[in-house]
C-alpha positions as CSV (number, residue, x, y, z in Angstrom):
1,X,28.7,6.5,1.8
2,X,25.2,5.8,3.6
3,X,25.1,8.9,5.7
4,X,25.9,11.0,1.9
5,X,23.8,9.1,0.3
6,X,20.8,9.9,3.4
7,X,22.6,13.8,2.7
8,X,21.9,14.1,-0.8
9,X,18.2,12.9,-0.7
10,X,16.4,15.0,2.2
11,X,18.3,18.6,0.2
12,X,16.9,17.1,-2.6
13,X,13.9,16.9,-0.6
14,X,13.5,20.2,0.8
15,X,14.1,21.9,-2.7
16,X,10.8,20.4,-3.5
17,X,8.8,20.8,-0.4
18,X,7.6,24.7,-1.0
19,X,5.4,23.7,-4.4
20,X,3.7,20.2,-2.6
21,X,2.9,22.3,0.6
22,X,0.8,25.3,-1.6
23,X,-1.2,22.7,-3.6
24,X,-1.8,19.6,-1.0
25,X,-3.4,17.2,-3.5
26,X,-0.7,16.0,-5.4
27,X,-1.1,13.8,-8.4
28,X,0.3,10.7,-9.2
29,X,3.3,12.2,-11.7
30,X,4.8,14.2,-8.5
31,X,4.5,11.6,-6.2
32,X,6.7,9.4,-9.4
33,X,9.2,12.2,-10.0
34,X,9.9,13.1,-6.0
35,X,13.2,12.0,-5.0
36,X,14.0,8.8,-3.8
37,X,16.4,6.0,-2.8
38,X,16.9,2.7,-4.5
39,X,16.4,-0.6,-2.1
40,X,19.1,-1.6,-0.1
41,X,18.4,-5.4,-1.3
42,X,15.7,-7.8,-3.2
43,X,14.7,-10.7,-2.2
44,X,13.0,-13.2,-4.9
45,X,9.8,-15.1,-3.7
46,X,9.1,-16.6,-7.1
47,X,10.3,-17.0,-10.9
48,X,9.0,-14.0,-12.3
49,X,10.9,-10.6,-11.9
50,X,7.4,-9.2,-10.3
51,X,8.0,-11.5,-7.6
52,X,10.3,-9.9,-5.2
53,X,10.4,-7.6,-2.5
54,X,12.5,-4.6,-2.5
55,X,13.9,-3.7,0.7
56,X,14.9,-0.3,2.8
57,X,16.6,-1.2,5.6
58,X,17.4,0.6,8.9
59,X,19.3,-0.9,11.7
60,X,18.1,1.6,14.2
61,X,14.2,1.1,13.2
62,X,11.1,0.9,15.8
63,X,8.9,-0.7,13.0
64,X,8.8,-3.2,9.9
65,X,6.7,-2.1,7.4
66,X,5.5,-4.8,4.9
67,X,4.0,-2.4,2.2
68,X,1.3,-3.3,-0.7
69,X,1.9,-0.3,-3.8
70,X,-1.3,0.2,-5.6
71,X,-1.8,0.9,-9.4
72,X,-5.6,-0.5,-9.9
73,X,-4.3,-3.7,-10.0
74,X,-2.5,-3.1,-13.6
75,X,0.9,-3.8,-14.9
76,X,1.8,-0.9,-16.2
77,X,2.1,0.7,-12.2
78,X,5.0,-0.8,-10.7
79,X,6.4,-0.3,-7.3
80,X,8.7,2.3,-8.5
81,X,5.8,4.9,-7.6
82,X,6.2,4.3,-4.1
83,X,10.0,4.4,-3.8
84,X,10.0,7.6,-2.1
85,X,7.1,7.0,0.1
86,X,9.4,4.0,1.2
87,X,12.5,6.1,1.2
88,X,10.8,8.4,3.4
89,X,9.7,5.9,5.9
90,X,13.2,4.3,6.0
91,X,14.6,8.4,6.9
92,X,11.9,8.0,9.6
93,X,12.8,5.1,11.6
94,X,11.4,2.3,9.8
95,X,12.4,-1.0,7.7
96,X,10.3,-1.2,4.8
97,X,9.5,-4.4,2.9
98,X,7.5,-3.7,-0.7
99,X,6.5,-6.3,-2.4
100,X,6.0,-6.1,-5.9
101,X,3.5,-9.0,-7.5
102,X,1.8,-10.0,-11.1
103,X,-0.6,-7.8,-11.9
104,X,-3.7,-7.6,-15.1
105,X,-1.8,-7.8,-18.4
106,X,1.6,-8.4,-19.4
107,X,2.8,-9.6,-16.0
108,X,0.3,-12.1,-15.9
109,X,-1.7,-11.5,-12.8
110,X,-5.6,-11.0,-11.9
111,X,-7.1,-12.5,-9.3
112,X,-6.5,-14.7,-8.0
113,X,-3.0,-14.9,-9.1
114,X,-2.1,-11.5,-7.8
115,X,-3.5,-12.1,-4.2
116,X,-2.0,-15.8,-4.5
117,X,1.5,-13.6,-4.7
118,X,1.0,-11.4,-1.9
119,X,0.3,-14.3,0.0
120,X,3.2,-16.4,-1.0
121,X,5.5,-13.6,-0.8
122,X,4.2,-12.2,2.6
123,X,4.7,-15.9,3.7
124,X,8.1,-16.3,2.5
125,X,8.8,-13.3,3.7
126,X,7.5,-14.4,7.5
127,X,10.2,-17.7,7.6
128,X,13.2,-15.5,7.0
129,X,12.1,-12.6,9.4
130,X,14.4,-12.4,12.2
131,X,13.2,-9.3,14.2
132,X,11.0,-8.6,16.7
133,X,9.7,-5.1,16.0
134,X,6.2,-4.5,15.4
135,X,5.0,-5.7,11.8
136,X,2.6,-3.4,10.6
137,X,0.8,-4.2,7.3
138,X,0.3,-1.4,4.5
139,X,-1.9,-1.1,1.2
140,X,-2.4,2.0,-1.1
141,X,-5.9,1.9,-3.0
142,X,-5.5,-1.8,-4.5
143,X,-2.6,-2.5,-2.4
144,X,-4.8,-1.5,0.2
145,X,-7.7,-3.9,-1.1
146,X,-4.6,-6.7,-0.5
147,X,-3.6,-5.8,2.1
148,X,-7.1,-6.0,4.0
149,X,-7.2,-9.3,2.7
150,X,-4.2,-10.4,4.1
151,X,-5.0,-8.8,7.2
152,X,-8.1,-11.2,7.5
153,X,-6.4,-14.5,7.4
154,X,-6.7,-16.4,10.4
155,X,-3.0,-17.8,9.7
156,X,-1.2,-13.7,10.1
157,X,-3.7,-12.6,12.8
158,X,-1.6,-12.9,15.3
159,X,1.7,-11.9,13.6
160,X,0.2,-8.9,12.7
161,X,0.2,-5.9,14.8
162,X,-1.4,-3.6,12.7
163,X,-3.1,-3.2,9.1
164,X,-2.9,0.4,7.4
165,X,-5.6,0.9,4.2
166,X,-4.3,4.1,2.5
167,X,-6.9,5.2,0.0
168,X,-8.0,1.6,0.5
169,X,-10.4,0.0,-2.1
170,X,-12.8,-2.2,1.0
171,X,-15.4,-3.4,-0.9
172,X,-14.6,-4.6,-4.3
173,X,-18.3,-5.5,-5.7
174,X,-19.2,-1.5,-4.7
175,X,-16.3,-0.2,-6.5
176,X,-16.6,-2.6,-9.9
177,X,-19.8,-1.0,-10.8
178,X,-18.0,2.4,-10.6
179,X,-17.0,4.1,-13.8
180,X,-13.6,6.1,-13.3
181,X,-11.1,4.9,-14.5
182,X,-9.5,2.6,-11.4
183,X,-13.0,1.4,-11.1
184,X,-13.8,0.3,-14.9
185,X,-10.5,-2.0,-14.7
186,X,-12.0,-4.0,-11.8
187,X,-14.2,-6.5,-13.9
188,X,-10.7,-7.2,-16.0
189,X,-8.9,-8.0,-12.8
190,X,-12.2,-10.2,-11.2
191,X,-12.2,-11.7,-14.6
192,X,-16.1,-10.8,-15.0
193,X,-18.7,-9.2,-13.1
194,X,-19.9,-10.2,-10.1
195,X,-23.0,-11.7,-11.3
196,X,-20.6,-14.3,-13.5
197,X,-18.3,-14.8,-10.6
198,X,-20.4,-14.1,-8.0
199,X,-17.7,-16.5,-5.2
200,X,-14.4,-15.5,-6.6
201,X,-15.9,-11.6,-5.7
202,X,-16.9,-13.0,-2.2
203,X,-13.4,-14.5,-1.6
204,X,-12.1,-10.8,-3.1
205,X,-14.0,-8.9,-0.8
206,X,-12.7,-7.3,2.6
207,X,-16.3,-6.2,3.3
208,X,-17.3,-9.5,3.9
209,X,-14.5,-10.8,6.5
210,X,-13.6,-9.9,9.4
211,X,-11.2,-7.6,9.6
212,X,-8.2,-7.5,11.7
213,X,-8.6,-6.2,15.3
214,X,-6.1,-3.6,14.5
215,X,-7.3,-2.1,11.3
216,X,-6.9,1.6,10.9
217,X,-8.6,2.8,7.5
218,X,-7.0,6.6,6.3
219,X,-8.9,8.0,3.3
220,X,-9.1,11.5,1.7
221,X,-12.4,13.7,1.4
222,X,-11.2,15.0,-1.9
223,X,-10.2,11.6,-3.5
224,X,-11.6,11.3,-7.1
225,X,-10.2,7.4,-7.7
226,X,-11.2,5.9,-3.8
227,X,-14.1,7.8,-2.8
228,X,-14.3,8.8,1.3
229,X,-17.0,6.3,1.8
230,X,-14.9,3.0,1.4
231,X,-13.4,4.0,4.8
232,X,-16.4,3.2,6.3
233,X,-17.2,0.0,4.7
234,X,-15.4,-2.5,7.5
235,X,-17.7,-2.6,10.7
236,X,-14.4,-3.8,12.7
237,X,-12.3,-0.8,11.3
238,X,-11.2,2.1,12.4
239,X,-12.2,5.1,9.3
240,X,-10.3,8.4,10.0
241,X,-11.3,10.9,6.8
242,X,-8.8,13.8,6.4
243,X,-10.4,16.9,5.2
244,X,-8.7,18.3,1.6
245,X,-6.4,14.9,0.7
246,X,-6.3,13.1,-2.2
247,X,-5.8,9.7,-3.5
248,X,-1.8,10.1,-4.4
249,X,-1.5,12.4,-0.5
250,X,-0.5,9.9,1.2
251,X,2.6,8.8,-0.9
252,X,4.1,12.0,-1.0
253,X,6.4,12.6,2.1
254,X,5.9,16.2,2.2
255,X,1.9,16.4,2.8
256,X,0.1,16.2,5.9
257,X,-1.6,13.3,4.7
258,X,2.0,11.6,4.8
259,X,2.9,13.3,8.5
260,X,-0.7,11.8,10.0
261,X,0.9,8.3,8.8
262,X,4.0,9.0,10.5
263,X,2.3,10.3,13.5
264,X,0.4,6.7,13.3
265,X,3.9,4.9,12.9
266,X,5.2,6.8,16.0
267,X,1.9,5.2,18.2
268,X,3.9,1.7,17.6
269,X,7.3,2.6,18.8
C-alpha cells in the first residue's frame, strides 16, 4: 500500500512539473495546491492541537530533518503549506520531523510563546530520538528566524549537525521596520517595537548570537517578502544567493531552488 501510495504521488507530480519549470518563482498558492502526502504519524509535545510534530518517515533515510514552516509568524499559515516540501524530502531519502507551534492570533502564540514551543517541542523531540543519522535543522522565512535561534543554543550545539535558513528572516529589528506585508506583522508578534521592548528583540535576534558552526543561509535574489540581504546578516554564516528564486522556491519540489537543497542534503549522507 506504501509503495502505491509513493506511485500515485510522484505521477501526480510530474503532471505538474512542465508549468513550475517555465515560470521558476512560484507563489505561495502553488506551493499549497502541489501534491502531497499526509504524515505517517504525530506526536503531541503540549495541550494545544498546534503542538505537535507531524512526521514522514523513511526507514532507508541518510538524514533527519527537524523542519520549522514559516507563515510570518501568523496563525492563519499552518504547516499544511509545507506538506509537499516534506513529502518530497521523505521520496528523497530523508525523515522529516515538522513541527507545528502557536503562532500570533487565535492560536495564541507571539513571542515568546512561539519560540518557547519550538524549543520545548525540539526538546521533547531529542529524549525520544533513537537514531543516529545526521540531524540537520530547517526554517523557512520565520521558521527560518526559529530555527537560527534554536541553532544558537549552547544546549543543541552539539546535537546539531547542521542549520538550513530558507528565505531566512536573520535579523528581526531590520526586518520590523520593513513595510510589506511579512514585515508590518512583526511588531504584533514582538509585542511592540523595538524601542518599547528593546531586550525581548535582543533575545529574538539571530544577528546578535552566535551562530551555529554549521550554518548554511540559502536566499533568493528575486524575493519580495525576505530580501537577499538577510543572507548576509550572520558573520558566522555561510550566505549562498540563487540568481531568479523567490521566497515560496524553495518549497516547491520541482524548482531548482528545491534541487540546490537536495544537492545540500546529499553533502550529509
Amino acid at each position: 500500500m506504501h509503495k502505491l501510495r509513493n506511485t500515485i504521488f510522484w505521477a501526480a507530480m510530474a503532471l505538474g512539473s512542465t508549468a513550475v519549470n517555465a515560470q521558476q518563482n512560484v507563489s505561495f498558492a502553488e506551493v499549497l495546491a502541489h501534491p502531497s502526502q499526509e504524515p505517517d504519524s504525530t506526536l503531541s509535545y503540549g495541550q494545544s492541537a498546534q503542538q505537535r510534530i507531524d512526521v514522514w518517515l523513511n526507514e532507508n533515510a541518510y538524514t533527519d530533518v527537524f523542519f520549522i514552516h514559516g507563515g510570518c509568524w501568523l496563525s492563519q499559515y499552518d504547516v499544511q503549506h509545507a506538506r509537499a516540501f516534506a513529502s518530497a524530502l521523505q521520496q528523497q531519502g530523508h525523515q522529516v520531523f515538522a513541527i507545528e507551534y502557536r503562532r500570533t492570533g487565535a492560536t495564541g502564540g507571539g513571542w515568546p510563546q512561539t519560540y518557547d514551543d519550538i524549543r520545548q517541542g525540539f526538546a521533547q523531540w531529542l529524549e525520544q530520538r533513537d537514531s543516529n543519522r545526521p540531524l540537520i535543522v530547517a526554517g523557512h522565512s520565520a521558521g527560518g528566524h526559529l530555527a537560527l535561534l534554536l541553532g544558537a543554543e549552547s544546549d543543541y550545539r552539539n546535537q546539531i549537525d547542521a542549520v538550513i535558513g530558507l528565505a531566512a528572516i536573520t535579523d528581526i529589528r531590520e526586518y520590523a521596520t520593513g513595510d510589506n506585508s511579512c514585515e508590518r506583522v512583526t511588531v504584533d508578534f514582538m509585542g511592540g517595537t523595538a524601542e518599547q521592548l528593546p531586550d525581548a528583540y535582543a533575545a529574538a535576534n539571530p544577528s546578535t548570537k552566535q551562530a551555529h558552526p554549521n550554518t548554511l543561509l540559502l536566499q533568493g535574489d528575486n524575493d519580495a517578502i525576505v530580501h537577499y540581504r538577510y543572507a548576509h546578516k550572520l558573520k558566522d554564516a555561510q550566505p549562498n544567493v540563487l540568481p531568479d528564486a523567490g521566497h515560496f522556491d524553495w518549497l516547491h519540489p520541482q524548482t531548482p531552488a528545491f534541487k540546490q537543497l537536495l544537492d545540500i542534503l546529499q553533502e550529509h549522507h
